[in-house]
C-alpha positions in Angstrom: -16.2 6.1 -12.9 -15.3 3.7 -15.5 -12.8 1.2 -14.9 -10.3 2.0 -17.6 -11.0 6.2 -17.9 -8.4 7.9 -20.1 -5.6 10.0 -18.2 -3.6 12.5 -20.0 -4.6 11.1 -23.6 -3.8 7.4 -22.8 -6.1 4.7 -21.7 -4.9 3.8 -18.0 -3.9 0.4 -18.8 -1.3 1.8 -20.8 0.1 3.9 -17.9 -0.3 1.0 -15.1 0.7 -1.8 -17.3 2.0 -1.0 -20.5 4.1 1.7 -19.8 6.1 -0.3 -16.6 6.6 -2.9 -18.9 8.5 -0.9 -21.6 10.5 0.0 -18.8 11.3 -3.7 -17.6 12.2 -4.4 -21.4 14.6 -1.2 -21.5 16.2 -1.9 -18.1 16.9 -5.5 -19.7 18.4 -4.4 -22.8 20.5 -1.6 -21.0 21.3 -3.2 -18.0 24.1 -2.4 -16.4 24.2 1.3 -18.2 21.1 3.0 -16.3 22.3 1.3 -13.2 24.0 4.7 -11.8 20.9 7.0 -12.6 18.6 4.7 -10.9 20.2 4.5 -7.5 19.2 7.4 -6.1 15.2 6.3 -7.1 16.3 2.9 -5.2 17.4 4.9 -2.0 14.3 6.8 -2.0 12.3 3.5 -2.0 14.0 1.6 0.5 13.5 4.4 2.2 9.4 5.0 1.5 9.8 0.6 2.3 11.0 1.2 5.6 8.2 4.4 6.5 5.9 2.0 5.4 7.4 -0.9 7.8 7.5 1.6 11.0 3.8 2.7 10.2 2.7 -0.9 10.1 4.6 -1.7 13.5 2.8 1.8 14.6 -0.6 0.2 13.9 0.4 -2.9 15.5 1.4 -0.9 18.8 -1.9 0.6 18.4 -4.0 -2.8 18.8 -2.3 -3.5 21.6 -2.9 0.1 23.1 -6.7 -0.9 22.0 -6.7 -4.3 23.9 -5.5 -2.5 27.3 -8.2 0.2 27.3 -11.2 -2.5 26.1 -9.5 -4.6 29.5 -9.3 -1.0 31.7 -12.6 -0.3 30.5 -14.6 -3.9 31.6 -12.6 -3.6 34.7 -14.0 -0.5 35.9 -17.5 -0.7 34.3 -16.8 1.8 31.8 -18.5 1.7 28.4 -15.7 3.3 25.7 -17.6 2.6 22.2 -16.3 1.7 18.6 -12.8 -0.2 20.1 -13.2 -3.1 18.7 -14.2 -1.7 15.2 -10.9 0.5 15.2 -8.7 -2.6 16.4 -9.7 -4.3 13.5 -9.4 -1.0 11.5 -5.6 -0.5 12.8 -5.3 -4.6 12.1 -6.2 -4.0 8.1 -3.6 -0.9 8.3 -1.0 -3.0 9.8 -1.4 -5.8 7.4 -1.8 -3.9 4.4 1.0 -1.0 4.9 3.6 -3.9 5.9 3.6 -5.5 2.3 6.1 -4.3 0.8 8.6 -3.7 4.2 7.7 -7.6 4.1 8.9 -8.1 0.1 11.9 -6.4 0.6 12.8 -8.4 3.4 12.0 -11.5 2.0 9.0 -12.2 4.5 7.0 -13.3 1.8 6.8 -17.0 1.2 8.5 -17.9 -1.9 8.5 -21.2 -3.6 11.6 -21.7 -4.9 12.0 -25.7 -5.5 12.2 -25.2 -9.2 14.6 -22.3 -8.8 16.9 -24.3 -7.5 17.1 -26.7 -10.7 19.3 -24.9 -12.8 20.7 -21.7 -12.6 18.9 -20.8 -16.3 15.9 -21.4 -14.4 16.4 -19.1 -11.3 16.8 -16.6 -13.2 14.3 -16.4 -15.8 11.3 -18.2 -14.1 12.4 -15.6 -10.7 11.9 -12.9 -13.4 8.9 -13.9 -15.0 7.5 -14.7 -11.9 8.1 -11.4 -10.0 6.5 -10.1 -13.3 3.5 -11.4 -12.7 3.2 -10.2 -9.4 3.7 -7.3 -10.2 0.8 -7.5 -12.3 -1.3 -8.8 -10.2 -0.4 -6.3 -7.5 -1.0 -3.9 -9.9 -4.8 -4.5 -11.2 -5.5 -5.3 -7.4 -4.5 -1.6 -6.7 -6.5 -0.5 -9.3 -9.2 -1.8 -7.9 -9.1 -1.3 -3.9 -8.6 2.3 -5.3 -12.0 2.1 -6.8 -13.6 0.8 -3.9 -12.6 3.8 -2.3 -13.8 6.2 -5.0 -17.1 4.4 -4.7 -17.6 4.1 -1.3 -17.5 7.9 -0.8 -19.6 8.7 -3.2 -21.9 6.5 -2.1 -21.2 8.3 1.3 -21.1 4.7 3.1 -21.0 5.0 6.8 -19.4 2.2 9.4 -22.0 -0.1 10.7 -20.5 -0.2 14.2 -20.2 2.2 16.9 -16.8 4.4 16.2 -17.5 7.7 15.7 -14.4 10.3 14.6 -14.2 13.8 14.4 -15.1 15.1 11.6 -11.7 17.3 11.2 -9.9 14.2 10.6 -12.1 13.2 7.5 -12.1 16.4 6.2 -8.3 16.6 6.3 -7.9 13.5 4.5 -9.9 14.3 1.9 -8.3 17.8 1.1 -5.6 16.2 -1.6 -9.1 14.9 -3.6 -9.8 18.4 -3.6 -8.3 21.9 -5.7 -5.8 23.1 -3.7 -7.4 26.8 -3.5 -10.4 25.2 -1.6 -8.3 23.8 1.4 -8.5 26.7 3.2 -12.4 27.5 3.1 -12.6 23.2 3.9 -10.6 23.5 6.8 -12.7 26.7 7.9 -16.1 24.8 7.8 -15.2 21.8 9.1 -16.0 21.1 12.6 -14.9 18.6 15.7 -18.3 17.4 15.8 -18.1 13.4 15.8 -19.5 12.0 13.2 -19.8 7.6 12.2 -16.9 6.7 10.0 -17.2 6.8 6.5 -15.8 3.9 4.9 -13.4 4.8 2.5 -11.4 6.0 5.8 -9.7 2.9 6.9 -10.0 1.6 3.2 -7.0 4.5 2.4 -4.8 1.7 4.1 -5.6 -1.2 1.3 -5.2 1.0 -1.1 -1.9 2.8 -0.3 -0.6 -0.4 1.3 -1.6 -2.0 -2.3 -0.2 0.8 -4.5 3.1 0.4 -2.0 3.1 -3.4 -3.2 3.1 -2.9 -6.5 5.6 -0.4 -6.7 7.7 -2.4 -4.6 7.3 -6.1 -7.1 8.0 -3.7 -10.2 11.3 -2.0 -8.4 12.1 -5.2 -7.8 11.7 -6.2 -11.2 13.9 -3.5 -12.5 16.5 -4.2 -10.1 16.7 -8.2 -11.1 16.8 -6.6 -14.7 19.5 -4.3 -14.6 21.8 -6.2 -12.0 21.0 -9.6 -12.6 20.4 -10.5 -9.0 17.2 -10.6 -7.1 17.4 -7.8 -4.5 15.2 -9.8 -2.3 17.4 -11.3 0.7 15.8 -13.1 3.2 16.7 -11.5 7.2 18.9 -14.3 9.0 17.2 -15.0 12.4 19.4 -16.6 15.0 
């Protein structure tokens, strides 16, 4: 797999970077004009934002579900393997699917001394720096998606004791497959348990990841075309 493969013609730093940033330019020429068109885009990612915040808190409900049955289990004498491998598993997922719930919400920790100069500079330096993360965000996307890529071909198993079935891994690599196979995959598969291959709980780095991104260059576009950064932080009283 080579880092930069051709998709559809183009070179895929054309579609991941290039391409998004043709887009920025054109949303800050137009600006206000494409407003209209875009909101229903923006309402379907606040709302992918906010499935992405309740699977995070989903995760985090599911460490603490962990933690009680490691606690059950010592008090009874009960051996219940591979726990504390998929607490820190659902810890990852947590962390990495609440990234951009967190951005929107302005969670993130912002520096904004200079912002605050001049309000030339908050808006140009908010800009080019949301740019840059996006970037960023981006080619680290890229890249946790590689390391999923490699670690199943490279069929790397967990070094712990968690064992899944094997149904589950099966299903979730069905969309990696044509979809005129599904049926015959699902057929073979079994509920046998099997030790967790790798690239299973690295899905959450790389969706959580490819959420972020998505999220910095929305956020971009938005800054772009209605000349205010959509990020608000939440009050807390």
């Amino acid at each position: 797999m080579r880092d930069w493969s051709p998709v559809l013609g183009l070179p895929l730093w054309v579609w991941i970077f290039v391409l998004p940033s043709v887009f920025a330019i054109i949303c800050l020429i137009l600006g206000s004009k494409i407003e209209k068109p875009l909101k229903p885009v923006w309402r379907f990612l606040d709302g992918l934002y906010l499935a992405s915040g309740a699977v995070a808190a989903f995760f985090m409900v599911t460490i603490l579900v962990l933690i009680v049955v490691q606690m059950v289990a010592r008090w009874t004498s009960t051996a219940i393997p591979g726990t504390t491998e998929f607490a820190g598993y659902a810890m990852a997922a947590t962390s990495f699917f609440a990234l951009c719930h967190a951005l929107t919400k302005g969670a993130h920790i912002r520096v904004s001394i200079i912002l605050n100069a001049n309000k030339f500079l908050k808006i140009w330096l908010d800009r080019v720096a949301v740019f840059g993360a996006a970037v960023i965000a981006t080619y680290f996307a890229r890249y946790a998606i590689k390391t999923n890529v490699f670690s199943e071909m490279l069929n790397d198993r967990t070094q712990g004791q968690d064992q899944i079935p094997e149904w589950i891994v099966t299903v979730l690599s069905l969309p990696s497959r044509a979809v005129g196979e599904w049926r015959t995959t699902l057929l073979e598969t079994s509920s046998e348990l099997i030790y967790t291959p790798v690239w299973v709980p690295q899905l959450a780095m790389s969706i959580g990841t490819v959420l972020l991104a998505i999220a910095l260059w929305d956020t971009l576009y938005r800054m772009l075309v209605t000349g205010e950064n959509p990020i608000v932080s939440e009050t807390v009283e």
